[in-house]
C-alpha positions as CSV (number, residue, x, y, z in Angstrom):
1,X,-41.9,-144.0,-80.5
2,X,-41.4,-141.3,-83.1
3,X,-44.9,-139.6,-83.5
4,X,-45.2,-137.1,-86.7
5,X,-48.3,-134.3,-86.3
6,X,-48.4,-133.2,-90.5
7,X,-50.0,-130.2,-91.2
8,X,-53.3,-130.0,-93.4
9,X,-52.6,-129.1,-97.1
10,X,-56.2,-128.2,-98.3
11,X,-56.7,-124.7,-99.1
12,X,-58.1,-122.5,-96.3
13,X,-57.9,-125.7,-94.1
14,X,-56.9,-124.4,-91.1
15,X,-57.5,-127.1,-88.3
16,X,-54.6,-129.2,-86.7
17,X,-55.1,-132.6,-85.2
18,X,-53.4,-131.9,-81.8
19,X,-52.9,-128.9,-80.2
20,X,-49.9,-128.3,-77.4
21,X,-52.3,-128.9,-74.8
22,X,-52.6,-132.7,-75.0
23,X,-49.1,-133.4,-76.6
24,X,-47.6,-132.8,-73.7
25,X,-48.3,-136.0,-71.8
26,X,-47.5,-138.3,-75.0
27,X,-44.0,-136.0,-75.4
28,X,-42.6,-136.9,-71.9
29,X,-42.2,-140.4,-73.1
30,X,-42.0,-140.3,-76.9
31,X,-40.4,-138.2,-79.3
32,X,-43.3,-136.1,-80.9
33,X,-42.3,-133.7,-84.4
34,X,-44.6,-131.4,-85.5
35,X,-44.8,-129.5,-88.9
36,X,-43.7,-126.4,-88.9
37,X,-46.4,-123.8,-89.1
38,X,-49.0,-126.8,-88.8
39,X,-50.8,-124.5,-85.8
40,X,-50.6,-121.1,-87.4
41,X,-54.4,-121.5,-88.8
42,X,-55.7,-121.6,-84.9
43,X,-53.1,-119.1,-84.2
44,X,-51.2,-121.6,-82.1
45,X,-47.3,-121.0,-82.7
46,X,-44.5,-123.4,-83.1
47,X,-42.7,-122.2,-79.8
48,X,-46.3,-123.3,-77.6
49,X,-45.5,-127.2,-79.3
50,X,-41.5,-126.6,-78.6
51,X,-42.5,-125.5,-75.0
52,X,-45.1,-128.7,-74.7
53,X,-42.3,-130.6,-75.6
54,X,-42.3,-131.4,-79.2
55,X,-39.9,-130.7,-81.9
56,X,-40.6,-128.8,-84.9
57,X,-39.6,-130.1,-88.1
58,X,-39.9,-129.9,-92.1
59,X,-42.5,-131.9,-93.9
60,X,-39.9,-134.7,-94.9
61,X,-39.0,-135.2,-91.0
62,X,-43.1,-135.7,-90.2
63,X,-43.4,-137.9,-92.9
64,X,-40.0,-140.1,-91.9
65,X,-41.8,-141.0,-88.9
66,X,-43.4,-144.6,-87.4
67,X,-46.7,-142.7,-86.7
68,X,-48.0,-140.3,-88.6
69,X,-51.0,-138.1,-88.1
70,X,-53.1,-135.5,-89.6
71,X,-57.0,-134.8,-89.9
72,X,-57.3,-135.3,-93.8
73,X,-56.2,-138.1,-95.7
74,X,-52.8,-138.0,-97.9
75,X,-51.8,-137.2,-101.2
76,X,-49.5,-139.4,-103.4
77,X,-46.4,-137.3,-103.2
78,X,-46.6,-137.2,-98.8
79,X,-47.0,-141.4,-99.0
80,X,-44.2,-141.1,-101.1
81,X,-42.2,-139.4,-98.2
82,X,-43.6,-142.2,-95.7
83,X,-41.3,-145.1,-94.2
84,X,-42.4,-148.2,-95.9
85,X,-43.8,-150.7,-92.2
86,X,-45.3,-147.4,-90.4
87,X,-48.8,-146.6,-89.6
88,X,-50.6,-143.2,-91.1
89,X,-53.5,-142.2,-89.3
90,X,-56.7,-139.6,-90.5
91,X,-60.0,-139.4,-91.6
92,X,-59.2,-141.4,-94.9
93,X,-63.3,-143.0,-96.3
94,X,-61.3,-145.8,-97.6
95,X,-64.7,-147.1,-98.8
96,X,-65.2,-144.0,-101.3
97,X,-61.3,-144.5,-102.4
98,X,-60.0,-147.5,-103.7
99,X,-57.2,-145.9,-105.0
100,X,-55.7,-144.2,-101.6
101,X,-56.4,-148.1,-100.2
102,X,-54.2,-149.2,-103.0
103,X,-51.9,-146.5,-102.4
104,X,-51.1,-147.6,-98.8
105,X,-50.6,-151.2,-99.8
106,X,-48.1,-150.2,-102.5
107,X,-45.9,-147.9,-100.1
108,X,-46.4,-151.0,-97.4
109,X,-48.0,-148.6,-94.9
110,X,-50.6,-149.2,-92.4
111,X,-53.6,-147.5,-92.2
112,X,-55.8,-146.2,-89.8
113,X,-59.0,-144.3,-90.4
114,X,-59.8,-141.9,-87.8
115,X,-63.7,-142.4,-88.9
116,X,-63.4,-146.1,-87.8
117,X,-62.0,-146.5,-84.5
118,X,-65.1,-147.0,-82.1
119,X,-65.6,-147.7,-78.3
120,X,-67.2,-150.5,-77.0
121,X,-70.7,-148.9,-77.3
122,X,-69.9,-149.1,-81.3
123,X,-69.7,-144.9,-80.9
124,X,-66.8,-143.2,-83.1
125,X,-64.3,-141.8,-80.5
126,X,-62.9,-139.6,-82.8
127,X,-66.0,-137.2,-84.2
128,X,-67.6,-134.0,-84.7
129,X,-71.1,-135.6,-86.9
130,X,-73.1,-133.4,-84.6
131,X,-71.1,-129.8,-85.6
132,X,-70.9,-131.4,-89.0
133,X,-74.7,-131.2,-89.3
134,X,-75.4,-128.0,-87.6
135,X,-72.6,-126.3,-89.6
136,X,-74.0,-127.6,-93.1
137,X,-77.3,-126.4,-91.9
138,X,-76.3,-122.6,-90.8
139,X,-74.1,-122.4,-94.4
140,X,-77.1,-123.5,-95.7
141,X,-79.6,-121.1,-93.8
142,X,-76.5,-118.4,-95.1
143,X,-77.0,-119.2,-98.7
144,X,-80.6,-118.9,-98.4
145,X,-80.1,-115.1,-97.4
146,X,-83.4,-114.6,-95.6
147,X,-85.1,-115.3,-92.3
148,X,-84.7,-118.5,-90.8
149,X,-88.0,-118.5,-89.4
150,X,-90.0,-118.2,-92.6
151,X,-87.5,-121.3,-94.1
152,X,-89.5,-124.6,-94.8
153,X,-86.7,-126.9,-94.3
154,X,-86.8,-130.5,-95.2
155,X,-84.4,-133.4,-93.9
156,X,-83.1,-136.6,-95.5
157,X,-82.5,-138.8,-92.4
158,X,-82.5,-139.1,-89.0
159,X,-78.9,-139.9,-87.7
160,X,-76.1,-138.1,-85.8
161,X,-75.2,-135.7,-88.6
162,X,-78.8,-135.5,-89.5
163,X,-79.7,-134.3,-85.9
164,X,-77.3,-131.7,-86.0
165,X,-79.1,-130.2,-88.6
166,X,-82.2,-130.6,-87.0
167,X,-81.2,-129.2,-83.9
168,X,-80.2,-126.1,-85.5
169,X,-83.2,-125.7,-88.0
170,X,-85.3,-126.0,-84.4
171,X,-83.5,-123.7,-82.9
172,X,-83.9,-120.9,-85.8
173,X,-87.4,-121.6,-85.7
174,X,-87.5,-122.8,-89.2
175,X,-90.7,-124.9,-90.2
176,X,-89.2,-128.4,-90.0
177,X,-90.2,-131.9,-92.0
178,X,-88.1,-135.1,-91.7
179,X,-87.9,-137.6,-94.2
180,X,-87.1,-141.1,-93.8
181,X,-86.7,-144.3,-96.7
182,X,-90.4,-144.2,-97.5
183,X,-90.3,-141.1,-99.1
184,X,-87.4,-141.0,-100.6
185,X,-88.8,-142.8,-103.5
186,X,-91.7,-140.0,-103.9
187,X,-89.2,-136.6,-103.6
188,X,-90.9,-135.4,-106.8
189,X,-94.1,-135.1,-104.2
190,X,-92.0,-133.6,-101.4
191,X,-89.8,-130.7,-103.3
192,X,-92.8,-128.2,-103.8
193,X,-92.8,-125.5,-100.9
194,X,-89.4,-126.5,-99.7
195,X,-86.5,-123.7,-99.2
196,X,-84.0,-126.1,-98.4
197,X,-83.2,-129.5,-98.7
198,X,-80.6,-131.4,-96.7
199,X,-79.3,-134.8,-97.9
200,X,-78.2,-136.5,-94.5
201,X,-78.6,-139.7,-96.2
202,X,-75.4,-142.4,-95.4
203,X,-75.2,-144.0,-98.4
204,X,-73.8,-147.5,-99.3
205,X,-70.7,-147.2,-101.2
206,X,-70.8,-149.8,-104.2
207,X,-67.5,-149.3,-106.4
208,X,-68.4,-151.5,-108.5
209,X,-71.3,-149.4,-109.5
210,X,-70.7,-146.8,-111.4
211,X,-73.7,-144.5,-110.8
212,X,-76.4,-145.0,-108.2
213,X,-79.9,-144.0,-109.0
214,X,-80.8,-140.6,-107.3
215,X,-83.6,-140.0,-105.4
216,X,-83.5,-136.3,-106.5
217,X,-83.2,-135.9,-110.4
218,X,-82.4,-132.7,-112.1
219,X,-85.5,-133.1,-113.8
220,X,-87.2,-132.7,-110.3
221,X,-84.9,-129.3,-109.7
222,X,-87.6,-127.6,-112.0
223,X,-90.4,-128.4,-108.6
224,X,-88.2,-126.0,-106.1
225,X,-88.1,-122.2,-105.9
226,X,-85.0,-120.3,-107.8
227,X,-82.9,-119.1,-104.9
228,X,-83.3,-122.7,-102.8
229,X,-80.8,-124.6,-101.6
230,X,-79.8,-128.2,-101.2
231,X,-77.2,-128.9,-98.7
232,X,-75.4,-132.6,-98.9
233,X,-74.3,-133.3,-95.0
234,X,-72.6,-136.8,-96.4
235,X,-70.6,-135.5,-99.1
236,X,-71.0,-138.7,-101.2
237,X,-68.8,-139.3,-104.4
238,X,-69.7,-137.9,-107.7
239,X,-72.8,-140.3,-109.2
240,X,-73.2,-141.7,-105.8
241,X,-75.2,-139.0,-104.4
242,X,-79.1,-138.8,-103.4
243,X,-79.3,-135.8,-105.3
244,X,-78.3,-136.2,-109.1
245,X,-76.9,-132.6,-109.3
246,X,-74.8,-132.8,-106.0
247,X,-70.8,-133.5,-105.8
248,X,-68.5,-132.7,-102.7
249,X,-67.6,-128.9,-102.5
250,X,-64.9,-127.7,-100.1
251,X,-63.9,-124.6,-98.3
252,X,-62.5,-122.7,-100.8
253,X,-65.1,-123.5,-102.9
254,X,-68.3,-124.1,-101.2
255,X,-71.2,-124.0,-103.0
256,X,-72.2,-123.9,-106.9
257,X,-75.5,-123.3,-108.5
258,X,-77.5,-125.8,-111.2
259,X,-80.8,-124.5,-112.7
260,X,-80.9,-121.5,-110.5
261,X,-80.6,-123.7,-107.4
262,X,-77.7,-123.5,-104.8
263,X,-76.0,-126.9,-104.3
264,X,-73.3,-127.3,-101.2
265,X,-71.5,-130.5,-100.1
266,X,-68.3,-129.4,-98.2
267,X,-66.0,-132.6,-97.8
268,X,-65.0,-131.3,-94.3
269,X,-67.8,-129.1,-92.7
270,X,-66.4,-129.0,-89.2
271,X,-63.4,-127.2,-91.3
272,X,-65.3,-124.1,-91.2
273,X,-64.7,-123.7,-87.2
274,X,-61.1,-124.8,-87.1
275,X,-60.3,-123.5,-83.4
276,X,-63.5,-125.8,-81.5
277,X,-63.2,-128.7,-83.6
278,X,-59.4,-128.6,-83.3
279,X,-59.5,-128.4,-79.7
280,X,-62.5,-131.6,-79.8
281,X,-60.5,-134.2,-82.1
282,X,-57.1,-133.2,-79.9
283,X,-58.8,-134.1,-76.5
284,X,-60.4,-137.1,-78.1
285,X,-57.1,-138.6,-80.1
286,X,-55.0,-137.7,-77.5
287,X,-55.2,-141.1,-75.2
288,X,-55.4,-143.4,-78.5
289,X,-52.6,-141.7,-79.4
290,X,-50.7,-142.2,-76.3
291,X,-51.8,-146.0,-76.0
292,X,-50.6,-146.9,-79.4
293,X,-47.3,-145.2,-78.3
294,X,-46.9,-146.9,-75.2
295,X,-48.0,-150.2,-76.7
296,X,-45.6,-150.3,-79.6
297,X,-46.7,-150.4,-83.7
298,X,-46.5,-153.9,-83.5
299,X,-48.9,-154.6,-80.2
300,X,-51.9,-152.6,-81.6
301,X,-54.9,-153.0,-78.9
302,X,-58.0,-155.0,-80.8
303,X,-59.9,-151.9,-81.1
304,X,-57.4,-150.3,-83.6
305,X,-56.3,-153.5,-85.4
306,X,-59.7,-154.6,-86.2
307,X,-60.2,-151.4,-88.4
308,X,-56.6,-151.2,-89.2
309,X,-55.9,-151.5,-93.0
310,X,-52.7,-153.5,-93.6
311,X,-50.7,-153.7,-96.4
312,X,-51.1,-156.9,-97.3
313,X,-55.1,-156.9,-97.4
């Protein structure tokens, strides 16, 4: 099989899916082209791929291929350099995107979102939702500017992502609250005193609704300090958010500030340690990766097909 590693095209992104490490197996039986430059943000050069075994090739050459893989999802103009019957893998939140769904079927790709694939536990294989929360909740102590040990921090939900940011408040020794559904319906009575807030909330996505009622209004902005900070772990679409006032940030652009209070939601926090979270998706992609390859694009194991997005859905 041809196997295409694309480089990441958002600004200051600097992660790459697969590093030379794990390539090597999957190159000894399968022809594996890499975009050139794709490992310069980790400071891995294109020789260290070329002596795993890969090729190095342009953008067009990656995108010709029957696999193609990256860590973000695509834009219009790479589908448009895609072979019409081959499969595109990445974190994609097809749910949030209607469009990029439609976009596949139109091009006659497959897709597979990275997010999805789970092992027989229902665990994602591919992941980093703990780093994801302790890195939102470290920008977040950063925005704050003072000591974390005299931060009241306050925590929408109690999941993976959410414990990642617990973890990390704990270990600051920050003064710690969490808050499940039964109070999300009363925020106006748990704002006062808190530093910062962090939305870990996994929202329903409803498309056909075009903006969810928020548990946090702006009106309610007015019961927190100036200077506090709301960080959105989730990074739900605009008027889809818990927090009225919150829409997805990224690297280059972090944070911005409404009524004197900081708002964050990066769409890719593990983006902000590129080299570890580079080296945990390569090691855990690598043997799905490799079994797809082996198997062939049209003998997908039922783990992939059942949260594979064909063309003609």
């Amino acid at each position: 099989m041809k196997i295409g590693i694309a480089a990441e095209n958002r600004p200051m992104e600097k992660r790459v899916i697969i590093r030379p490490d794990e390539i090597r197996g999957i190159a000894l039986s399968h022809e594996v082209v890499i975009e050139n430059g794709a490992g310069e943000g980790i400071n891995i050069p294109d020789s260290d791929y070329i002596k795993a075994g890969a090729k190095i090739g342009s953008k067009e050459e990656v995108y010709s291929c029957e696999l193609v893989v990256r860590i973000k999802e695509p834009t219009e103009e790479e589908l448009n350099l895609t072979k019409p019957g081959s499969i595109f893998m990445s974190m994609m939140h097809l749910r949030c995107s209607q469009e990029l769904k439609r976009s596949f079927a139109k091009h006659n790709l497959t897709a597979i979102p990275l997010e999805n694939i789970k092992d027989p536990f229902g665990r994602r294989r591919v992941e980093a939702l703990l780093d994801s929360g302790r890195i939102g909740m470290e920008y977040g102590f950063k925005l704050w500017g003072k000591d974390p040990s005299k931060c009241h921090v306050k925590i929408m939900g109690y999941g993976n992502v959410a414990f990642g940011a617990i973890r990390c408040a704990a270990c600051k020794h920050a003064t710690l609250e969490i808050l499940n559904k039964s109070h999300f319906n009363q925020m106006e009575k748990h704002l006062p005193g808190t530093d910062i807030l962090v939305d870990a909330v996994n929202r329903p996505f409803r498309p056909e609704v075009e903006k969810e009622p928020p548990f946090v209004t702006r009106e309610m902005l007015k019961l927190l300090k100036k200077g506090s900070v709301i960080v959105d772990l989730v990074s739900n679409p605009v008027n889809h958010a818990p927090v009225e006032t919150m829409h997805p940030t990224s690297i280059k652009d972090p944070y911005f500030v409404v009524d004197g209070i900081f708002h964050t939601s990066c769409w890719g926090w593990p983006g902000f340690e590129p080299r570890a979270i580079s080296k945990r998706y390569s090691i855990q992609l690598t043997p799905i990766l490799k079994e797809i390859a082996d198997s062939g694009l049209q003998r997908l194991p039922e783990y992939l097909k059942s949260v594979a997005v064909f063309p003609s859905a």
